[in-house]
N, C-alpha and C positions, 0 to 999 in steps of 0.2 A: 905306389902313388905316381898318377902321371905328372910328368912335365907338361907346364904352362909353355904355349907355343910363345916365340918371341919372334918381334919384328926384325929383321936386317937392314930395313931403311928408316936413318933416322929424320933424314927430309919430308916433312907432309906433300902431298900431293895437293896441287892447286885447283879446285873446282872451278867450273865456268862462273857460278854461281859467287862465290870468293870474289875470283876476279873482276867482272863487272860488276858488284854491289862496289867494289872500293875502286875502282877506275869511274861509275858512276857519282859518286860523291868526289871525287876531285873534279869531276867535270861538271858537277853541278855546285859548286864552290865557286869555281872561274865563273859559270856562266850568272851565277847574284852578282856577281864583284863587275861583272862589265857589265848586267842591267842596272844596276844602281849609280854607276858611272854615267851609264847613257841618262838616265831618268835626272839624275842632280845638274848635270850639264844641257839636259835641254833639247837632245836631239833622240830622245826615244822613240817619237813618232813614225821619222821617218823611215824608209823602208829597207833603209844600207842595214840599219840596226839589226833588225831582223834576221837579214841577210847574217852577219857577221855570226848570230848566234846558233843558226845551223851549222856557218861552220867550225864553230866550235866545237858541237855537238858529233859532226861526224869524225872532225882531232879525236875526239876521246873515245868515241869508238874504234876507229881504228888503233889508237893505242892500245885499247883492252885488249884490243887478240894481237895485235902484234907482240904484247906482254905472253901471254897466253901461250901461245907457238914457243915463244923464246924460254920459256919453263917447262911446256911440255914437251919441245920440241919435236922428235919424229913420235912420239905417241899421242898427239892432240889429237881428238875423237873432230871432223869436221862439224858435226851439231854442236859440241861443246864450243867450238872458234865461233860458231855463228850465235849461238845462245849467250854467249858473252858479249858480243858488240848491240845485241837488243839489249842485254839487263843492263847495261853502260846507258845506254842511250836515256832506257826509260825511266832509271834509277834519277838519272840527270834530270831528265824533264818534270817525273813531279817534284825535284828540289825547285827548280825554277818556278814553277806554276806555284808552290804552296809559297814563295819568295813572292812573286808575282801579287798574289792576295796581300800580302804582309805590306807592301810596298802601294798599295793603291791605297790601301787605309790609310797609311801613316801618309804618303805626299799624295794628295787627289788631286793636285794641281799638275803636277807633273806627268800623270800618267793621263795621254790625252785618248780615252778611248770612246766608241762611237757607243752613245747610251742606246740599249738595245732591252723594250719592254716584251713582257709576255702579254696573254689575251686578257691574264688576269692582273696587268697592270705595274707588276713586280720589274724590278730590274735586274735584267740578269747579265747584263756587261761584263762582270767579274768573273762570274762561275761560268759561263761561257768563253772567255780567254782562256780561264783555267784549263777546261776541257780542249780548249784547241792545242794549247802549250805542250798540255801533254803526250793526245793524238799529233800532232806534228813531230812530237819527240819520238813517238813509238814509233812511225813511220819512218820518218830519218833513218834509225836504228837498224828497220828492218833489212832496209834498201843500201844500208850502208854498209851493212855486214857481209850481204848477200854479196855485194861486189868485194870487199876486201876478201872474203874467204875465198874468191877464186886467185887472189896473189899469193896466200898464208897459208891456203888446203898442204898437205901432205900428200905428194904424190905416191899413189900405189902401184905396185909393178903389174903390168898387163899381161897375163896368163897366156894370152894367144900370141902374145909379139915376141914372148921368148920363148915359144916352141918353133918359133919359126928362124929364131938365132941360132939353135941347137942343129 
């Protein structure tokens, strides 16, 4: 009868995937808790708001791989670091966008946005922030990661620079 092979590590490995679905939802936690702050107070409109929520947005991706590296440390795959600061990012932004909808229904007063019809009449104000919220989130993400993983990459040793040390 064979033996069942057994594991020797009893630590799970951390997926990129892991990592920024749950550094995504703490980041999209903050980011309802400061639109619903802006939005009850009155100043959602303006553009610092906005401002503030990307960088929030890229806080939490950068923490995802900065998390990420510090758990894998010298074996973080570089797509894995960069694929964690997108699902961060994008995970965040449709919390906010579908927050975003939630929040226009309940206060219409407070959420001052420019009414935007289609040909066929409909108002699509909402489902078009929505879609921005999220596209700007995605992009963030992408752009943010790109540059954090060249501070977070794990350097690899140069094949031709240490033949030339030898």
């Amino acid at each position: 009868m064979a033996a069942r092979p057994t594991s020797t590590s009893t630590t799970p490995v951390l997926s990129p995937e892991q990592n920024g679905f749950r550094y995504g939802l703490i980041t999209g936690i903050v980011l309802c808790a400061y639109t619903l702050v802006a939005a009850l107070l009155g100043f959602f409109s303006r553009i610092e708001a906005g401002a503030l929520d990307v960088l929030i947005l890229i806080l939490g991706a950068v923490l995802a791989i900065r998390n990420f590296r510090k758990v894998r440390g010298d074996h973080m795959p570089y797509l894995g670091g960069y694929g964690t600061g997108i699902i961060s990012a994008l995970v965040a932004s449709i919390i906010l966008g579908l927050f975003f909808v939630v929040l226009t229904v309940l206060i219409p007063k407070s959420m001052d946005l420019t009414q935007v019809e289609s040909l066929f009449g409909f108002d699509l104000s909402v489902v078009i922030a929505l879609l921005a919220i999220v596209l700007m989130g995605a992009m963030t993400g992408v752009i943010t990661s790109l540059v954090a993983m060249q501070y977070f990459k794990v350097s690899t040793p140069d094949p031709l620079h240490m033949m030339e040390e030898s």
